[in-house]
C-alpha positions in Angstrom: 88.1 -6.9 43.9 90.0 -6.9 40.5 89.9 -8.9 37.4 93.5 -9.3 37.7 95.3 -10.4 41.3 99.5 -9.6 41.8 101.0 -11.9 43.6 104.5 -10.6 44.8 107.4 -12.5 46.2 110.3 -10.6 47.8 113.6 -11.9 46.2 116.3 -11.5 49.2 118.9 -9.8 47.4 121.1 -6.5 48.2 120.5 -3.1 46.1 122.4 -3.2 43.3 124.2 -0.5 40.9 123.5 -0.7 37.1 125.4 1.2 34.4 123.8 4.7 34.1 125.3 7.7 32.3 125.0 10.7 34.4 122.8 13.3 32.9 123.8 16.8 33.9 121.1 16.8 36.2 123.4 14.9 38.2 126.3 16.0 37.4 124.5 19.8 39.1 123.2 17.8 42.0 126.6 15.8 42.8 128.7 19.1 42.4 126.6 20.9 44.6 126.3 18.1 47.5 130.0 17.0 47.4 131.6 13.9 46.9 131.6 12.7 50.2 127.8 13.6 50.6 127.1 12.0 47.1 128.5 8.6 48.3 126.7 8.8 51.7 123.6 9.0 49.8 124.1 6.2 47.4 125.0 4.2 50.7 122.1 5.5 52.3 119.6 4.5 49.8 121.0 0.7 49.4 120.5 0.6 53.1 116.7 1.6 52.6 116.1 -0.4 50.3 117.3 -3.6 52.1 115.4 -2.3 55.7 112.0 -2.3 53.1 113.1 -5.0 51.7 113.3 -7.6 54.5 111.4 -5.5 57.1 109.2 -3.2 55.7 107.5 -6.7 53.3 105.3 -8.1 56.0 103.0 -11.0 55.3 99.1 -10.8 56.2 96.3 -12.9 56.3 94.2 -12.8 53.1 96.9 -10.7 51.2 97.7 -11.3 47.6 101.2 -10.5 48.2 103.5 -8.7 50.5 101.8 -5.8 52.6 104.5 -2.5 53.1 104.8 -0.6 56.3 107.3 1.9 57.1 107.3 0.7 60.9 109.7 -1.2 63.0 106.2 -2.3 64.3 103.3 -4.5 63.0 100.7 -1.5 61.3 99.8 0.0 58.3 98.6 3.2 57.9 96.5 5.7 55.7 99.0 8.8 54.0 102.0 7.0 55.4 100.9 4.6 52.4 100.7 7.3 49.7 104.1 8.3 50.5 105.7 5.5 50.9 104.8 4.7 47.7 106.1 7.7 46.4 109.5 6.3 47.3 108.9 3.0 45.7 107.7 4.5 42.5 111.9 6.0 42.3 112.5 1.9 41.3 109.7 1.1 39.1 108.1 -0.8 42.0 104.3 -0.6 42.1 103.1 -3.6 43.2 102.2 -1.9 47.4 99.9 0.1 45.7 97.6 -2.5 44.8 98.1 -5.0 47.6 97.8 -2.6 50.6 95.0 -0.8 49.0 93.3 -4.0 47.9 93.2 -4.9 51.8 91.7 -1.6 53.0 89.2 -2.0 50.1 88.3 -5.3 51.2 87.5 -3.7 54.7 85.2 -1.4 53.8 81.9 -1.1 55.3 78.5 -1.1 53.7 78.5 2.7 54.2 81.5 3.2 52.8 83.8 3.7 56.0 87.2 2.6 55.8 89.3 2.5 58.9 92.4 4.4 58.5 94.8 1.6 60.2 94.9 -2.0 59.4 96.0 -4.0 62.7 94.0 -1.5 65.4 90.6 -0.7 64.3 89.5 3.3 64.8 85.7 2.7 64.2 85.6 6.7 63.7 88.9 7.7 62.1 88.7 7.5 58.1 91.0 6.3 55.9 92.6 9.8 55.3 91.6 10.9 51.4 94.5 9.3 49.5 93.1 6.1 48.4 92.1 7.6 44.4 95.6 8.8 44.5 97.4 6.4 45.7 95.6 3.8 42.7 96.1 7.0 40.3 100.0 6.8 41.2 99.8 2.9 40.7 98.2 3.3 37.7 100.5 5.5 36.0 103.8 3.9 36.9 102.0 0.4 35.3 102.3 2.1 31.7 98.3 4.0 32.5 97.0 0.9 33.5 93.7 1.5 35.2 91.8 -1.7 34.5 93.0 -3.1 37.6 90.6 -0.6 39.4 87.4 -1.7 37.0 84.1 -3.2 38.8 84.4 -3.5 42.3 87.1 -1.3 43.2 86.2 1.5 41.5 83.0 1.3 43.2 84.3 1.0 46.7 86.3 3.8 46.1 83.6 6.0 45.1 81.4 4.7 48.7 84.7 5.7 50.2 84.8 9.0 48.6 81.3 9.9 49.4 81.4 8.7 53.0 84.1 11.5 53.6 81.2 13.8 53.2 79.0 12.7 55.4 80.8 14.3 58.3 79.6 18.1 57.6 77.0 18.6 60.1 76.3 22.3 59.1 76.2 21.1 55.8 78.3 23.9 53.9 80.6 21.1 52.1 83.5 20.9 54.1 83.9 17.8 56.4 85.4 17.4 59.8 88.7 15.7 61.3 87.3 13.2 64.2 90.4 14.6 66.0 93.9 15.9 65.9 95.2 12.3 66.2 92.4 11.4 62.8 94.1 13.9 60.6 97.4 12.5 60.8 99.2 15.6 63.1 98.6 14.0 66.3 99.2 16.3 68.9 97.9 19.3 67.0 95.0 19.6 69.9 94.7 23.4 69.7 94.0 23.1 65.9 91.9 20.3 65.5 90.7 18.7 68.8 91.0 15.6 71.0 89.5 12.2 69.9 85.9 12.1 69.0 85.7 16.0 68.8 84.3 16.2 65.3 84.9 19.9 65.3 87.5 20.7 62.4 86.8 21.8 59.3 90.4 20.9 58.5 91.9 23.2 55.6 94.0 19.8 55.3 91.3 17.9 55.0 89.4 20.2 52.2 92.7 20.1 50.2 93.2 16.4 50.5 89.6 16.0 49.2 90.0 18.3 46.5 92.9 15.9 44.8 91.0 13.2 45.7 88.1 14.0 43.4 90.4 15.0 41.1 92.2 11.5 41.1 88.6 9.8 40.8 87.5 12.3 38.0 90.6 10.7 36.1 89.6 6.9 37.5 86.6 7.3 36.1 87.1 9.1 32.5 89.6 6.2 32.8 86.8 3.3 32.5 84.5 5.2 30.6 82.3 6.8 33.0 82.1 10.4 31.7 79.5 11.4 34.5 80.8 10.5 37.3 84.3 11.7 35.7 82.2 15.7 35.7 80.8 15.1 38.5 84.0 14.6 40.4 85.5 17.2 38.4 82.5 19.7 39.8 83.1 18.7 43.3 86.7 19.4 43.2 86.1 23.0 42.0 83.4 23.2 44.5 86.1 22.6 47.2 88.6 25.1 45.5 85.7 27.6 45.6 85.0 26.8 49.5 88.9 26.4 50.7 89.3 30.4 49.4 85.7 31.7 50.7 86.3 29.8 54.2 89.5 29.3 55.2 91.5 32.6 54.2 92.1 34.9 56.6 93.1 38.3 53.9 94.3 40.5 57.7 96.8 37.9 58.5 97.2 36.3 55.3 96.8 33.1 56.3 94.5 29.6 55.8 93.0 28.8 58.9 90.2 25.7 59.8 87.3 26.5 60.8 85.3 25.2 63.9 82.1 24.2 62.7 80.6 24.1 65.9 81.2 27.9 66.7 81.7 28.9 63.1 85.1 30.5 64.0 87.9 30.5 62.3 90.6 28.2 64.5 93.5 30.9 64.7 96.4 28.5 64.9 99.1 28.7 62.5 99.7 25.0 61.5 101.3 23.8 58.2 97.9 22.9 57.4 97.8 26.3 56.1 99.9 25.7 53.9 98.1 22.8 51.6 96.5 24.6 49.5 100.2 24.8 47.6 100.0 21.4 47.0 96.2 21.3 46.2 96.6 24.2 43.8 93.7 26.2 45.7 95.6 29.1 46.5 95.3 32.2 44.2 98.7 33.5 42.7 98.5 36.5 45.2 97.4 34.4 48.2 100.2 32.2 47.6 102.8 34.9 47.8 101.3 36.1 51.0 101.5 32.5 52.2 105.4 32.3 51.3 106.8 35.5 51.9 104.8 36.1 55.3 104.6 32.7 57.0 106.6 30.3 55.0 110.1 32.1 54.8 109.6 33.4 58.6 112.1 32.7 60.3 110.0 33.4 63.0 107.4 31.3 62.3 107.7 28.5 60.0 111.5 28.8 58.4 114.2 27.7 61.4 117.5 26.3 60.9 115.5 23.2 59.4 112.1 24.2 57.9 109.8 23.5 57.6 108.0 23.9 61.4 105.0 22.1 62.1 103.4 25.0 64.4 104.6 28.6 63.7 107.3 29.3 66.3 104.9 32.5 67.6 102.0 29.7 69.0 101.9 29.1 72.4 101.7 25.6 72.3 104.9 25.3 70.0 107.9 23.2 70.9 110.7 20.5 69.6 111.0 17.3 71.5 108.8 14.8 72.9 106.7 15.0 75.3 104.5 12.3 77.7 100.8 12.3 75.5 97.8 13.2 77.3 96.5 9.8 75.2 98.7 7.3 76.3 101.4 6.4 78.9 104.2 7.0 75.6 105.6 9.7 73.7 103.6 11.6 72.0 104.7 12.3 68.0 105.3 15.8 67.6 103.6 17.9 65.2 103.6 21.3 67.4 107.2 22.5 65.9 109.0 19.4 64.8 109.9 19.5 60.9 107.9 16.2 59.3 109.5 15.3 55.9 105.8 14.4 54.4 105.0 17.7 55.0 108.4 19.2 53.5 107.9 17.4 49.8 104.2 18.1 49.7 105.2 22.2 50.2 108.3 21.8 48.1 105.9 20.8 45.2 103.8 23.4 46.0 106.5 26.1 45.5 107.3 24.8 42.5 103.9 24.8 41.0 103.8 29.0 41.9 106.8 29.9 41.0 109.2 29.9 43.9 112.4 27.7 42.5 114.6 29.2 45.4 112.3 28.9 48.3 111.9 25.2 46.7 115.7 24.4 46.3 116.4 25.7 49.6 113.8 23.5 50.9 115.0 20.8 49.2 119.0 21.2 50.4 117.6 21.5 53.6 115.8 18.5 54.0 118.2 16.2 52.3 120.8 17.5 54.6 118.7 17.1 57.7 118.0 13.6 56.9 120.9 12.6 55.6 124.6 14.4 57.0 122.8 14.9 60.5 121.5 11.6 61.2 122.6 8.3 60.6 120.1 6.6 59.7 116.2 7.3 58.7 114.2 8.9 61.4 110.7 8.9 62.2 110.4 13.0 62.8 113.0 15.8 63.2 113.8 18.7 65.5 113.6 22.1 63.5 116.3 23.8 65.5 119.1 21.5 65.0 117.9 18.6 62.9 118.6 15.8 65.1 115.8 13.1 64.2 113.4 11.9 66.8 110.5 9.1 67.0 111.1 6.1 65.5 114.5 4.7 63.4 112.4 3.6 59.9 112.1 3.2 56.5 109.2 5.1 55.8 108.0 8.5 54.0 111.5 10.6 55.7 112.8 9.1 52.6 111.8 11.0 50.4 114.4 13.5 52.4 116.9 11.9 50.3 115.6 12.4 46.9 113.8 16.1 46.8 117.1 17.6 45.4 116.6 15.0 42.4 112.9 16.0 42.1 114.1 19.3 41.8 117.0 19.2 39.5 115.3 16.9 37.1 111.3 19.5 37.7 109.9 16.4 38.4 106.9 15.7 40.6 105.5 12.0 40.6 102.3 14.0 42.6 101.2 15.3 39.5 97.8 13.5 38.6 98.1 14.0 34.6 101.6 13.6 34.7 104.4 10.6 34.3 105.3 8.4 37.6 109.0 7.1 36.6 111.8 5.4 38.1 113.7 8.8 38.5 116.4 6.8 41.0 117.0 4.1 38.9 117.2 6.3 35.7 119.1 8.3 36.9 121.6 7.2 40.1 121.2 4.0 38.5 120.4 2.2 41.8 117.9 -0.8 41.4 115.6 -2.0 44.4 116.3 -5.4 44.6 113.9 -7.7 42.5 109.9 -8.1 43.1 109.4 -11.4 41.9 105.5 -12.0 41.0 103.1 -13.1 38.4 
């Protein structure tokens, strides 16, 4: 796949504290979380780093190093990737963006298909559009390396890209979720359908895309392919253009999918409708309406621990678990509960238009969920009192822990054209223990 192959060997050692002078972005963030909340953190994050250490490091046939998971279980998944990453990147450590996307490369199909799980095969179910971005995030964080992606990868990635749009039936550029349980918010039936459904134009989906040819536009510029680097550039306005003409509702004020089968709007309020924060699609106006209307609600989206993944005011809302219509098991809950993924990628969001407050609250809110009401990293949350739910992990709810950093420091390792860094280490001066490799 690459002219160059990392091999990386997990060195069993604990987290360890190196001399760091607080900067008074610290000083501002330890005043305002307390003491005793300012040790729990540190504690928190050494016991993190040692579950991904000698957990989350899994061995797999045909690796060239250590595959990461988030999971108590054997799998490895699409977005859960990307932010897990994210969370790796606070170290310096970079190395799971190349050897987990190097394996999903190497599964690729002729047309371009990439299953969005490594262990169980969903012959239907995409690798969701974070791929580019993920190797973007790599790239960055290895000093702008990109040669790493030259020649073969580059190309599957662009197959990969392209396949995405293959599943837009009525052809008017905007591609379909196989399912609910496809785009990642499992349960989300009313939204976006049951498996095999191919019905929603997901406003999620458009949005993902949209940074995704932005992350190849850079890729390719990158190597020195200036064509395909417009071209991608192109599509990604192209999607802007369509996520506004399509998806806005201007009476409720309010991105909605869009079933392409009836050409409906899906009226659901999901916190899909909020992505086009994080994409940048939203106009300055439409974002407002987005914030002040739905996103602050407490009605809707804002309970005692925002953000809800279904507006309160849906039928279909509520916290807890229930028995999935899919399997003997509970379901995961995105119809209410408050997902931390879905928390930073907002948070960033309000940042880029202009809500600090909104952001900040967000930001206290989360940390505090994760952090002073559980004891250790959970899966999913209940929005009404916080208590986490699903799995106990090591996985993307950690990025609960650093948001009030991200904000103090108006940092945001999302940012295609901007610096990835090792804010943690920098900064807290906590070290993940060594990745040995060569």
């Amino acid at each position: 796949m690459t002219s160059r192959i990392w091999v990386v060997g997990i060195v069993l050692a604990a987290t360890t504290l190196c001399p760091a002078a607080d900067s008074s972005a610290v000083l501002d963030l330890k005043q305002e979380v307390g003491g005793a909340s300012w040790d729990k953190l540190v504690a928190r994050l050494n016991s993190v780093n040692t579950d991904i250490l000698t957990k989350g490091m899994r061995d797999f046939p045909g690796a060239p190093g250590k595959l990461l998971t988030g999971y108590p279980y054997n799998e490895y998944y699409d977005w859960d990737l990307y932010f897990e990453n994210i969370y790796l990147t606070y170290y310096g450590v970079s190395d799971q963006c190349l050897t987990n996307l190097q394996m999903f490369l190497k599964r690729e199909a002729p047309d371009g298909f990439i299953s969005r799980s490594l262990i169980k095969n969903r012959p239907k179910q995409d690798f969701k559009p974070f791929l580019a971005q993920i190797s973007v995030m790599g790239s960055r964080l290895r000093g702008n390396d990109f040669e790493w992606l030259r020649g073969d990868a580059y190309d599957r990635l662009k197959k990969y890209v392209g396949r995405w749009f293959e599943y837009d039936s009525d052809h008017n550029g905007l591609p379909v979720w196989n399912s609910a349980d496809h785009s990642g918010m499992d349960n989300q039936w009313s939204r976006a359908g049951l498996i095999d459904s191919f019905q929603d134009e997901g406003v999620d989906l458009a949005c993902e895309l949209e940074r995704e040819c932005d992350a190849m536009s850079i890729i390719a510029s990158q190597l020195g392919r200036p064509d395909d680097a417009q071209a991608f550039a192109d599509h990604s306005l192209k999607l802007k253009q369509l996520i506004n003409s399509v998806f806005w509702d201007d009476k409720d004020g309010f991105y909605y999918d869009r079933n392409e089968k009836t050409g409906q709007l899906v009226k659901v309020k999901s916190i899909a409708g909020f992505f086009p924060l994080w994409a940048g699609a939203a106009t300055p106006e439409r974002a407002r309406r987005l914030v002040q209307e739905h996103l602050i609600n407490p009605n809707e989206f804002w309970l005692k621990y925002p953000i809800a993944t279904y507006a309160r005011t849906e039928p279909d809302y509520y916290q807890g678990s229930h028995k999935s219509l899919l399997s003997n098991n509970n379901e995961c809950n995105w119809r209410g509960s408050a997902w931390m993924p879905m928390n930073y990628i907002i948070f960033h969001g309000l940042l880029r238009y202009g809500f600090p407050s909104v952001a900040h609250a967000l930001a206290m809110k989360s940390y505090r969920m994760a952090l002073e009401e559980n004891p250790n990293t959970r899966e999913w949350f209940n929005a009404e009192t916080g208590a986490g739910e699903g799995h106990v992990f090591w996985g993307f709810s950690t990025l609960g822990y650093v948001m009030p950093l991200e904000w103090e420091l108006g940092y945001d390792p999302m940012d295609l054209n901007g610096p990835v860094k090792p804010i943690v280490t920098e900064n807290l001066g906590i070290e993940f223990p060594k990745v040995a490799g060569n």
